[in-house]
C-alpha distance (Angstrom), angle and dihedral (degrees) to the residues before:
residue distance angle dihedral
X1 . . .
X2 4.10 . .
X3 4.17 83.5 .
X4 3.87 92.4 45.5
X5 3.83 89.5 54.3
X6 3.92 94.0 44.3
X7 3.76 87.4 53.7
X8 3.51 102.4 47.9
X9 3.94 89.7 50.1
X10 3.62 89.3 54.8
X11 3.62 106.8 47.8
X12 3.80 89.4 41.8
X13 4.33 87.4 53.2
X14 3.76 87.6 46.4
X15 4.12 90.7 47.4
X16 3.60 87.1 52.1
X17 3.78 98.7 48.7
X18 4.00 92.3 45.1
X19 4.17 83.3 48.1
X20 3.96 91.1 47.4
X21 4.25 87.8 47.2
X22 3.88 91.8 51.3
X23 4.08 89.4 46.2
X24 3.29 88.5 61.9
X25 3.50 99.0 44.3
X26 4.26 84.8 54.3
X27 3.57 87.4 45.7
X28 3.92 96.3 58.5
X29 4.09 78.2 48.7
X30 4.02 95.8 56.0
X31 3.03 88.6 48.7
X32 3.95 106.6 47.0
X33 3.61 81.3 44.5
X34 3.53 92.0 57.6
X35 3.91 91.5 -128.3
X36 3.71 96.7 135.9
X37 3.38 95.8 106.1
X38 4.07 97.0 39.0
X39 3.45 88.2 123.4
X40 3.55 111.8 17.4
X41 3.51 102.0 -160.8
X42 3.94 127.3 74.9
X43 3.16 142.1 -91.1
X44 4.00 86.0 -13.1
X45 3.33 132.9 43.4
X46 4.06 106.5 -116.3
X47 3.28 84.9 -14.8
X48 4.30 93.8 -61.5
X49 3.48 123.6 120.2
X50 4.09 91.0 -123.9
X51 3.90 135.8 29.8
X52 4.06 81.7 -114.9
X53 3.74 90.7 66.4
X54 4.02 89.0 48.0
X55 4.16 96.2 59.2
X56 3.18 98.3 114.3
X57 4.06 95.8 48.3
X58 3.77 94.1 33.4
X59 3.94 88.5 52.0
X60 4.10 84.0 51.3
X61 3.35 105.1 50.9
X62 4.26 89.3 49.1
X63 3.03 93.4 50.0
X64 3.91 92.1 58.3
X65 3.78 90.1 48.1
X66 3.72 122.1 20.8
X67 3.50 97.0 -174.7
X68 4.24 94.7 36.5
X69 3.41 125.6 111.4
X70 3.51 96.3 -85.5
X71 3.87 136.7 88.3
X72 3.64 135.5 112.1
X73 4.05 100.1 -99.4
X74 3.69 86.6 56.2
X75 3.99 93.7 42.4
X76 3.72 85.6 57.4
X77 3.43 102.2 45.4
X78 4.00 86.2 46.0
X79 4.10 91.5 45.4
X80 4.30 94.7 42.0
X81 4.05 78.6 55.4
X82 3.63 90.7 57.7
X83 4.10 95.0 42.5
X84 3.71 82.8 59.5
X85 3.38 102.8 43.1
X86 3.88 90.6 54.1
X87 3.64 97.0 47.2
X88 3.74 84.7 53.0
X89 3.73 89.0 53.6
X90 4.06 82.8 53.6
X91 3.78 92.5 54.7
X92 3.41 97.6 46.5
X93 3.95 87.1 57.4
X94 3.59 85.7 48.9
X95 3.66 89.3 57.6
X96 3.65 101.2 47.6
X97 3.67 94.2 50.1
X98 4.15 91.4 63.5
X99 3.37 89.7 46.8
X100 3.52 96.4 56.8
X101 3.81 90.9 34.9
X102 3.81 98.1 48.4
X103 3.37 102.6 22.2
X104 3.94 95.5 121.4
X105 4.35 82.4 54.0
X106 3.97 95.0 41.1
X107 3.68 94.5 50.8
X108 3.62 102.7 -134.3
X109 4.08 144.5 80.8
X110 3.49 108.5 -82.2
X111 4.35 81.8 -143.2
X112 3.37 91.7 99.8
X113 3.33 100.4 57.7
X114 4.11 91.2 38.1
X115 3.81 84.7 63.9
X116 3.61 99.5 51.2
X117 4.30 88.6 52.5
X118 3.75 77.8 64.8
X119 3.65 102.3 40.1
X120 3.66 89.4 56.4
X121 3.76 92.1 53.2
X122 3.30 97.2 55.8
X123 3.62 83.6 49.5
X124 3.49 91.3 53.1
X125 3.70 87.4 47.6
X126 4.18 92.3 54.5
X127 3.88 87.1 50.7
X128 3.64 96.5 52.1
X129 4.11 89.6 50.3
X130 4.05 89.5 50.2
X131 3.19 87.7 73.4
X132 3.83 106.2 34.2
X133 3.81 90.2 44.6
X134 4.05 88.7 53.1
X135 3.75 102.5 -110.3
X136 4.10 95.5 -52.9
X137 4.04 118.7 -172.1
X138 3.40 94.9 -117.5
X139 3.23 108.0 36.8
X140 3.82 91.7 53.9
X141 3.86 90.3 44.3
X142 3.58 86.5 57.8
X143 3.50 98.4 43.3
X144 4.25 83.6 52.8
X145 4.03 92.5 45.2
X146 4.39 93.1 46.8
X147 4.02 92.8 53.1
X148 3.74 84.8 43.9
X149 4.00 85.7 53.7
X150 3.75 90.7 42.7
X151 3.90 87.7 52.4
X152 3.75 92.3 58.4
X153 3.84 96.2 46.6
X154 3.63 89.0 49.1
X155 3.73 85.4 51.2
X156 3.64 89.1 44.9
X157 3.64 95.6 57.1
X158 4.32 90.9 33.8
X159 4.36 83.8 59.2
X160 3.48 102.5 48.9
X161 3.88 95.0 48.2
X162 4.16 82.7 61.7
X163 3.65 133.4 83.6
X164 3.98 112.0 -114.2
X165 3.52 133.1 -168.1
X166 3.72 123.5 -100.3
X167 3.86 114.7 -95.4
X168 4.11 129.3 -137.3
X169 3.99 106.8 -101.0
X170 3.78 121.3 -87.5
X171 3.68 90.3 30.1
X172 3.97 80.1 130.6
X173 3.09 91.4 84.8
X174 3.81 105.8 72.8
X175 4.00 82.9 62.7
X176 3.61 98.0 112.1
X177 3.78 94.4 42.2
X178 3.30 102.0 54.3
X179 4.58 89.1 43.8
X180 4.15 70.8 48.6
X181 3.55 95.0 54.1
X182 4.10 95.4 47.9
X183 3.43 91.6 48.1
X184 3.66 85.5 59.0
X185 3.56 94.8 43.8
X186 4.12 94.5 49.9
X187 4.25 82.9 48.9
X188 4.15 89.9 58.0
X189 3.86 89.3 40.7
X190 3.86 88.3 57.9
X191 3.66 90.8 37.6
X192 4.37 86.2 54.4
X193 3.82 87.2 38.7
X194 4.36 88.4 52.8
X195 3.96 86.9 49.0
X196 3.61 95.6 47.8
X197 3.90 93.4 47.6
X198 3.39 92.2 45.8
X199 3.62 96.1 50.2
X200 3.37 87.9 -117.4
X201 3.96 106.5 143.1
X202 3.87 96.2 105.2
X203 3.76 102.9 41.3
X204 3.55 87.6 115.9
X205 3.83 117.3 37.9
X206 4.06 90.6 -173.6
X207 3.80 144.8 69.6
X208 2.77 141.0 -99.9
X209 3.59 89.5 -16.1
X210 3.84 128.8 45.9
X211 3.72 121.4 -118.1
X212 3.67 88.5 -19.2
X213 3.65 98.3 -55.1
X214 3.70 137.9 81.4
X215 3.53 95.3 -131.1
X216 4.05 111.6 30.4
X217 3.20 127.4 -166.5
X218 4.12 100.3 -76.1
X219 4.06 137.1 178.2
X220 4.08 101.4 -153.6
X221 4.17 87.1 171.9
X222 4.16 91.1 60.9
X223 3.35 95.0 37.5
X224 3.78 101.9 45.7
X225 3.60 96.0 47.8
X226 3.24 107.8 123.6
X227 3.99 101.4 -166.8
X228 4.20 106.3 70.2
X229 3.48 145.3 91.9
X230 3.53 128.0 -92.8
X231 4.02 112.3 -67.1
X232 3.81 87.3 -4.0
X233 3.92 130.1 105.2
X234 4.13 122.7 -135.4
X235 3.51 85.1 -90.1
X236 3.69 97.8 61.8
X237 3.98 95.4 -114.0
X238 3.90 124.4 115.4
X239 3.45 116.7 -76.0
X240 3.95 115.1 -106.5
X241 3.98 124.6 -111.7
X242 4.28 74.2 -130.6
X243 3.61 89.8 63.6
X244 3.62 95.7 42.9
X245 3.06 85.4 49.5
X246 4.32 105.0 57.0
X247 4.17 74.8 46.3
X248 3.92 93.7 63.6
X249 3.68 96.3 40.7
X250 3.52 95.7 50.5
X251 3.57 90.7 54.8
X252 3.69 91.3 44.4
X253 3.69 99.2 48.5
X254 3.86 92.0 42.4
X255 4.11 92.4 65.2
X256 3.81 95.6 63.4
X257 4.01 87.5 56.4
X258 4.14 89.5 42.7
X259 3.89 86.6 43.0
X260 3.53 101.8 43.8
X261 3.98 97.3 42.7
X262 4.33 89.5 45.1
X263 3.66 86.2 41.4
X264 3.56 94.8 54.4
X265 3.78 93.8 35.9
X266 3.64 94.0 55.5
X267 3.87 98.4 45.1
X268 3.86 84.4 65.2
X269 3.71 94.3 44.5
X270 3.66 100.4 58.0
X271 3.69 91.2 58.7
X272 3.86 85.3 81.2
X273 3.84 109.8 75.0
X274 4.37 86.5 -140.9
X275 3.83 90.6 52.8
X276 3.80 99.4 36.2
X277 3.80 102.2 92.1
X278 3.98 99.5 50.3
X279 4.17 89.7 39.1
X280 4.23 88.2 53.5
X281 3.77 87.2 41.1
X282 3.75 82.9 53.8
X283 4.03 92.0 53.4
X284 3.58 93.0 42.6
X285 4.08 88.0 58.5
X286 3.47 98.3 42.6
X287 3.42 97.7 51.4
X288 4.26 81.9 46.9
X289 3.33 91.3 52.9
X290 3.82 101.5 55.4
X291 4.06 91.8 44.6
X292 4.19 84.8 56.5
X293 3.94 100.2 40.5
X294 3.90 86.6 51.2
X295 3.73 88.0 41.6
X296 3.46 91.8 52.2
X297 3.68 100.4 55.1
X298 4.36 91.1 40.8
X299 3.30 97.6 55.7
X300 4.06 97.0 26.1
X301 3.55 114.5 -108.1
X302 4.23 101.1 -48.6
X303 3.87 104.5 -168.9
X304 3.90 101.3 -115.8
X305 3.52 92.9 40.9
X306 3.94 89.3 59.5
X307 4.02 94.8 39.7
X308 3.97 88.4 58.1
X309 3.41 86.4 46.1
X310 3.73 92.8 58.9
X311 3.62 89.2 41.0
X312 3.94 90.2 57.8
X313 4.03 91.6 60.1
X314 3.95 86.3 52.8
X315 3.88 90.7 48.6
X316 3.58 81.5 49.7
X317 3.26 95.4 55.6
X318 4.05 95.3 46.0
X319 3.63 75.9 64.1
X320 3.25 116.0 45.7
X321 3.50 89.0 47.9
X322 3.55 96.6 49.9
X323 3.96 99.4 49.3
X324 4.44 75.5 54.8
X325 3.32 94.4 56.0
X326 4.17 94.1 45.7
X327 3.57 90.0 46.4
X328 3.93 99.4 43.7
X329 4.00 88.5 43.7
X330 4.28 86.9 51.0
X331 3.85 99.1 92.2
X332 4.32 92.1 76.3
X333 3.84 99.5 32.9
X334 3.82 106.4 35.3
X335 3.66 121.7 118.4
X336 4.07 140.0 -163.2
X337 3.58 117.3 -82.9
């Protein structure tokens, strides 16, 4: 009975994480597909429960712009995002109600998964405002960055539910440079997230300079203001190509630090036999990640290209995280070289 309890907890945590991954990855596709706004009213669409119930409206509102924001392929895709993200909310209840019930059986402190129940409403929260507040940067960045966040808790609370291989003593010690290294990460992914709000992808055409020159022409005050409307500046004028621009570059110039430090990091790491498999998984992404950024900008922004390119910051993340949990979990299971 004990065992049957411990595996149903597990398999429905790992469920939820795999479900919370693929969100994201249909995420980066609303919004590359500019669907965010497919029905732009929450949590319904017009007010119906379905994009079926909204014909009539839906119909309406493309036939006054073709080419808007509107139609029903992307109120679909925008409303089939929602169904998901609710049912996730569901499972994560799900979740926190073992832990608290069999907490004594499943070994560990149900806060954990108390805190992610709340993560993911203020996640929820963030989504509904995307759409109420008209698509703005930072809202949507944030809304990008907090189901990035919920990822790694999810992963947090997936790892420590498996068995891991011993690690060589004094592994410890790479502790704070691997928390270093995810900090890093999460600061590219809302760096990518800022770019991709902004509509920032093709700012600069050219690599590995931009517009010919390795320091354009670049407004960092409009395009790191964080308070405006989409394609707008605080002042309420268009945003510049110059400040799309200083967005794109500091995005750019940001992944050879990220690279090179997780690169490094994780060439060290995989010498231990319990850190190997997250460290190469690491590699792997990094090396995936360069090949579709540069893809990206050569053959301007193609839609799959930039979804896997989303997905490789969540991998990333699975990673990151994971190589902190091994390395945080090291004291009690580490062994002599």
């Amino acid at each position: 009975m004990l065992e049957r309890i411990v595996s149903r907890y597990r398999r429905l945590v790992f469920f939820t994480w795999f479900l919370t991954l693929d969100l994201i990855m249909f995420g980066a596709f609303v919004r590359l597909t500019d669907s965010g706004l497919g029905c732009p009213d929450w949590p319904g669409c017009y007010g119906k429960a379905t994009p079926l119930g909204a014909a009539e409206e839906i119909s309406s509102a493309y036939a006054a712009m073709p080419h808007g924001a509107v139609s029903f392929s992307k109120a679909w895709i925008e409303m089939i995002h929602r169904y998901v993200g609710a049912f996730l909310g569901l499972l994560i209840i799900g979740i926190v109600i073992m832990a608290w019930r069999h907490r004594k059986v499943l070994g560990n402190s149900p806060r954990l998964a108390t805190f992610i129940l709340f993560a993911v409403c203020v996640q929820g929260a963030f989504g509904a405002w995307t759409v109420t507040h008209l698509l703005m940067p930072i809202i949507v960045t944030t809304h990008l960055v907090l189901g990035m966040g919920l990822l790694a808790l999810l992963t947090w609370l997936a790892a420590r539910e498996k068995q891991h291989p011993p690690l060589h003593s004094g592994e410890q010690r790479w502790l704070p440079w691997v928390a270093g290294g995810v900090v890093l990460l999460f600061v590219q992914i809302a760096l990518g997230g800022w770019v991709s709000t902004n509509y920032a992808a093709l700012a600069c055409m050219d690599f590995p300079t931009c517009h010919g020159q390795w320091l354009p022409p670049m407004d960092f005050q409009g395009g790191f203001s964080l308070i405006r409307g989409l394609g707008q500046l605080p002042s309420g004028e268009m945003i510049s190509q110059h400040a799309l621009t200083a967005i794109h570059w500091t995005h750019r110039n940001f992944a050879f630090i990220v690279f090179a430090y997780l690169g490094v990091l994780a060439l060290r790491l995989r010498k231990d036999p319990g850190l190997a498999g997250p460290a190469t998984l690491m590699l792997a992404l990094l090396v995936a990640q360069l090949f579709t950024g540069l893809t990206t900008i050569f053959f301007q922004w193609p839609l799959l290209i930039a979804v896997l390119h989303n997905g490789g910051a969540a991998g990333l993340v699975i990673a990151g995280v994971t190589l902190l949990v091994r390395v945080h979990r090291s004291p009690s299971t580490r062994v002599s070289s």
